[in-house]
Biotite code that builds the C-alpha atoms (Angstrom):
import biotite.structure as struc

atoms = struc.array([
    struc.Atom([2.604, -12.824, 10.423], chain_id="A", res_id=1, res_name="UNK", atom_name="CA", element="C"),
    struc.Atom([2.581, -8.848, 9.072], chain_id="A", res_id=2, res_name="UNK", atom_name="CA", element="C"),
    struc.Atom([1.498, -8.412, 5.627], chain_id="A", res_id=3, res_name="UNK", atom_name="CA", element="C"),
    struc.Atom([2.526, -5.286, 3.460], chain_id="A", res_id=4, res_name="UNK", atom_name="CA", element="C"),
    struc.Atom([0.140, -4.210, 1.438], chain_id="A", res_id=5, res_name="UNK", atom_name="CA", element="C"),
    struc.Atom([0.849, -1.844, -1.883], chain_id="A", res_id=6, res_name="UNK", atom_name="CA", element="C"),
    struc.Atom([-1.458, 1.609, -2.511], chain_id="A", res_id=7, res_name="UNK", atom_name="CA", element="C"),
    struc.Atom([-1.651, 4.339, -4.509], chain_id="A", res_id=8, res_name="UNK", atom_name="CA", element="C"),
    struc.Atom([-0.838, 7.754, -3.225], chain_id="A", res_id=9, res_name="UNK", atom_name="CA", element="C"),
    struc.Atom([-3.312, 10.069, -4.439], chain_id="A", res_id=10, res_name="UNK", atom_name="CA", element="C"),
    struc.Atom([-2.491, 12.815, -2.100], chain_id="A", res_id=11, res_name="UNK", atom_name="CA", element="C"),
    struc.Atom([1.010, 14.056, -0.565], chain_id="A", res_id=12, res_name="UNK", atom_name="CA", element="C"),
    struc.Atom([0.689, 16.661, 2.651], chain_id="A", res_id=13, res_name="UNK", atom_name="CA", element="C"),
    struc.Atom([2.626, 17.043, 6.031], chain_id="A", res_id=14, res_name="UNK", atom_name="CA", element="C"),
    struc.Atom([1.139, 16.416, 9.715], chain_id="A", res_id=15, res_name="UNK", atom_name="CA", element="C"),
    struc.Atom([2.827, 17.503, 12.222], chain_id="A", res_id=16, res_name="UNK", atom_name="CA", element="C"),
    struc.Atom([6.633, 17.783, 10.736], chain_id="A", res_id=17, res_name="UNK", atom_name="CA", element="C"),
    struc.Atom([6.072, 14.114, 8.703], chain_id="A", res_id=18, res_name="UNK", atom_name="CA", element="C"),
    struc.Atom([5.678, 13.879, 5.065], chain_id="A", res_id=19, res_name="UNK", atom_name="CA", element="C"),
    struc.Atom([2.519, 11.933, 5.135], chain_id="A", res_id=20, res_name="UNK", atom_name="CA", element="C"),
    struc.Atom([0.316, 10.909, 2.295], chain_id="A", res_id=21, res_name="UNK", atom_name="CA", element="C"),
    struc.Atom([-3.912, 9.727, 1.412], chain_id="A", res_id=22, res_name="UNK", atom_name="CA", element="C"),
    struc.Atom([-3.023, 6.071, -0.254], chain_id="A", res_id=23, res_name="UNK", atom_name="CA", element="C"),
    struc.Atom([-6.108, 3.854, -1.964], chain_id="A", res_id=24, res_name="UNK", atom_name="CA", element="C"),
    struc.Atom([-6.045, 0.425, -1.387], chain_id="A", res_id=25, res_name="UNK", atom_name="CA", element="C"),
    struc.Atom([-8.613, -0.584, -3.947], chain_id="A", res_id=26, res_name="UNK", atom_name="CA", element="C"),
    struc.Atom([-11.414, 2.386, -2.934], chain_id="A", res_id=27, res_name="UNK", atom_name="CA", element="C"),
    struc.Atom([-10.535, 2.174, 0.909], chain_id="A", res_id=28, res_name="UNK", atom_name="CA", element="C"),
    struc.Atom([-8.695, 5.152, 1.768], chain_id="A", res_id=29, res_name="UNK", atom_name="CA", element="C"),
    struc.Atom([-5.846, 5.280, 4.559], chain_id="A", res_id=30, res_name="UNK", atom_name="CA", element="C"),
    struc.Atom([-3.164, 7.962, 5.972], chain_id="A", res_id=31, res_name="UNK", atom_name="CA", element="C"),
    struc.Atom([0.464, 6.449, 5.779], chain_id="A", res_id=32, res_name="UNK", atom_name="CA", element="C"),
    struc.Atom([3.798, 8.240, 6.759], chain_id="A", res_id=33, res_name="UNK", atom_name="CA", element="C"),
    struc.Atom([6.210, 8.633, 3.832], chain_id="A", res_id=34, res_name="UNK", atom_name="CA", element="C"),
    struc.Atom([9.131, 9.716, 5.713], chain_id="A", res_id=35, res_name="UNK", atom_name="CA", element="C"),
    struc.Atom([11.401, 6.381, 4.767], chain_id="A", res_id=36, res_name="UNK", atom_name="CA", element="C"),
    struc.Atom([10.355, 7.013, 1.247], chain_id="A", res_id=37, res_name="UNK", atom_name="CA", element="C"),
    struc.Atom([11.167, 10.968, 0.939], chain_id="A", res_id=38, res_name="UNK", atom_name="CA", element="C"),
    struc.Atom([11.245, 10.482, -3.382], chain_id="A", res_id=39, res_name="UNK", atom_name="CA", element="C"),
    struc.Atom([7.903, 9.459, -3.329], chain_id="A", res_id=40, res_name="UNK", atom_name="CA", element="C"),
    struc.Atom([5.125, 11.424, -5.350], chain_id="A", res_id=41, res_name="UNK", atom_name="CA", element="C"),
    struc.Atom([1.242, 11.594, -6.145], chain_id="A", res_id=42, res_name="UNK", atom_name="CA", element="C"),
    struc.Atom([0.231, 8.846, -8.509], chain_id="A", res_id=43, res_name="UNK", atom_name="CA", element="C"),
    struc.Atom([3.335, 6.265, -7.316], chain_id="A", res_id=44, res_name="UNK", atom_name="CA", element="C"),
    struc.Atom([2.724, 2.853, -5.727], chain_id="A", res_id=45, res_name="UNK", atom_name="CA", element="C"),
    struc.Atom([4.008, 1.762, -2.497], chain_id="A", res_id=46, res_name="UNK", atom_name="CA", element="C"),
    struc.Atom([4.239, -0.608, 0.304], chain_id="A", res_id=47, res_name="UNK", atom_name="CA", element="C"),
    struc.Atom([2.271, -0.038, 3.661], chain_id="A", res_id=48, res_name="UNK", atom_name="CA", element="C"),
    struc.Atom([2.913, -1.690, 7.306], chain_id="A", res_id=49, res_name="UNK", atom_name="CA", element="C"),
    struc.Atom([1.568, -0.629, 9.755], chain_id="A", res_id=50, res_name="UNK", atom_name="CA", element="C"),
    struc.Atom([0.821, 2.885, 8.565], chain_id="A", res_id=51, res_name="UNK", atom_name="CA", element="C"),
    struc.Atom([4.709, 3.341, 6.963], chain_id="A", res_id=52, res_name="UNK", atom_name="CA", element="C"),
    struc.Atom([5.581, 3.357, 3.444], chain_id="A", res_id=53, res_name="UNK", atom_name="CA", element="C"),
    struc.Atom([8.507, 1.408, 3.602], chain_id="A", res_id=54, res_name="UNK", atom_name="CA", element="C"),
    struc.Atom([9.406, 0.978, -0.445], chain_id="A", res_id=55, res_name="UNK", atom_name="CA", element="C"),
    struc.Atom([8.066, 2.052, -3.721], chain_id="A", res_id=56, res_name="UNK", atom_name="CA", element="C"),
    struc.Atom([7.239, -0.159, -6.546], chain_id="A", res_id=57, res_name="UNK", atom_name="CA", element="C"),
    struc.Atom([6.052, 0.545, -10.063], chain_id="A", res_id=58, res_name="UNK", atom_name="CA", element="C"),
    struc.Atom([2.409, 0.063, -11.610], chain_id="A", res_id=59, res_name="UNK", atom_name="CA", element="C"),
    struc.Atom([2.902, -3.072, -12.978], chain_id="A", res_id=60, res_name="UNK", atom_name="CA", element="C"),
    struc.Atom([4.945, -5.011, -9.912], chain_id="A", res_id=61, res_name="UNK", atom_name="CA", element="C"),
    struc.Atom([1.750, -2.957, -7.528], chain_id="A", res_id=62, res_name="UNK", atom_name="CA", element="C"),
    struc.Atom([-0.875, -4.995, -9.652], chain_id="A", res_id=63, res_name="UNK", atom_name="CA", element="C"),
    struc.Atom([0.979, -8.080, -10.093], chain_id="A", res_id=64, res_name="UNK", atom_name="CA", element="C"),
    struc.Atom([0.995, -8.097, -6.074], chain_id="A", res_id=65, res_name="UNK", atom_name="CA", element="C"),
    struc.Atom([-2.534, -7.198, -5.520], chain_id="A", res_id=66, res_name="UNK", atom_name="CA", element="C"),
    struc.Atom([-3.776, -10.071, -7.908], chain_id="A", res_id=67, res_name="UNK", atom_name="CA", element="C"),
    struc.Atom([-1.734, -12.374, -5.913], chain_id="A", res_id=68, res_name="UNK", atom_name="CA", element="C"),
    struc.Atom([-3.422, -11.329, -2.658], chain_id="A", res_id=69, res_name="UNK", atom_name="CA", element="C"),
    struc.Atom([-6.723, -11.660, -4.302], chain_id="A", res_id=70, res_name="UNK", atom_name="CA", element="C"),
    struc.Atom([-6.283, -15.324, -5.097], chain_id="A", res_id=71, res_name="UNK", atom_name="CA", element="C"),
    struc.Atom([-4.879, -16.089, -2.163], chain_id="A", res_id=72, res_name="UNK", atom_name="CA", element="C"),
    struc.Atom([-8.455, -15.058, -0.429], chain_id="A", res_id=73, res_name="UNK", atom_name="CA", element="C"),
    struc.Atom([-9.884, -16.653, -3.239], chain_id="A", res_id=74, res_name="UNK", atom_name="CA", element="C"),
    struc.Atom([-8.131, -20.008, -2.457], chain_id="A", res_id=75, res_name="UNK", atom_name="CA", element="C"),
    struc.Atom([-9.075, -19.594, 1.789], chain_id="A", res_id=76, res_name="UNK", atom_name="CA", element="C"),
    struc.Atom([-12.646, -18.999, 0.503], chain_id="A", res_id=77, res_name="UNK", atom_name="CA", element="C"),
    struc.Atom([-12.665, -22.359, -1.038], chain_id="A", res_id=78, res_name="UNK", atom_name="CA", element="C"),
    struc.Atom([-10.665, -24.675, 1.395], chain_id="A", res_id=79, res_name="UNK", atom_name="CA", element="C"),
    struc.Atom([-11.178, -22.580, 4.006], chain_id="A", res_id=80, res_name="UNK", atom_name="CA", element="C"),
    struc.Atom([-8.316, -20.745, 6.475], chain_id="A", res_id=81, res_name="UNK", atom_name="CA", element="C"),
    struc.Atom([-5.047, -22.573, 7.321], chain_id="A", res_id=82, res_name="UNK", atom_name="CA", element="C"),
])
């Protein structure tokens, strides 16, 4: 199973021809590619897999996401994985 996982891009630059970008995922910071999201900008939320940004989402979908990951690790603390 592949999980995308939103971030925050707090920095935009390009490496070697690709528009690529420094994203926070909660204080752990990663490089991800931006080139199938060309419109995105410093401060916007977006999907990662496997180090692609493959859609944008606002603030508010971004967090609504995130707190649904954290109780699902919440849950598999408590009963355990699968």
């Amino acid at each position: 199973m592949c999980l995308g996982v939103p971030g925050k891009i707090v920095e935009i630059y390009e490496k070697g021809g690709l528009k690529m970008a420094k994203v926070d995922f909660g204080g752990i910071f990663r490089e991800a590619c931006l080139d199938y999201v060309p419109e995105a900008k410093t401060g916007d939320y977006c999907v990662i897999h496997v180090g692609f940004a493959i859609s944008l989402l606002n603030e508010k979908e971004a967090l609504e996401t995130l707190d649904l990951l954290k109780q699902i690790t919440d849950v598999e603390k408590e009963i355990g994985p699968g």
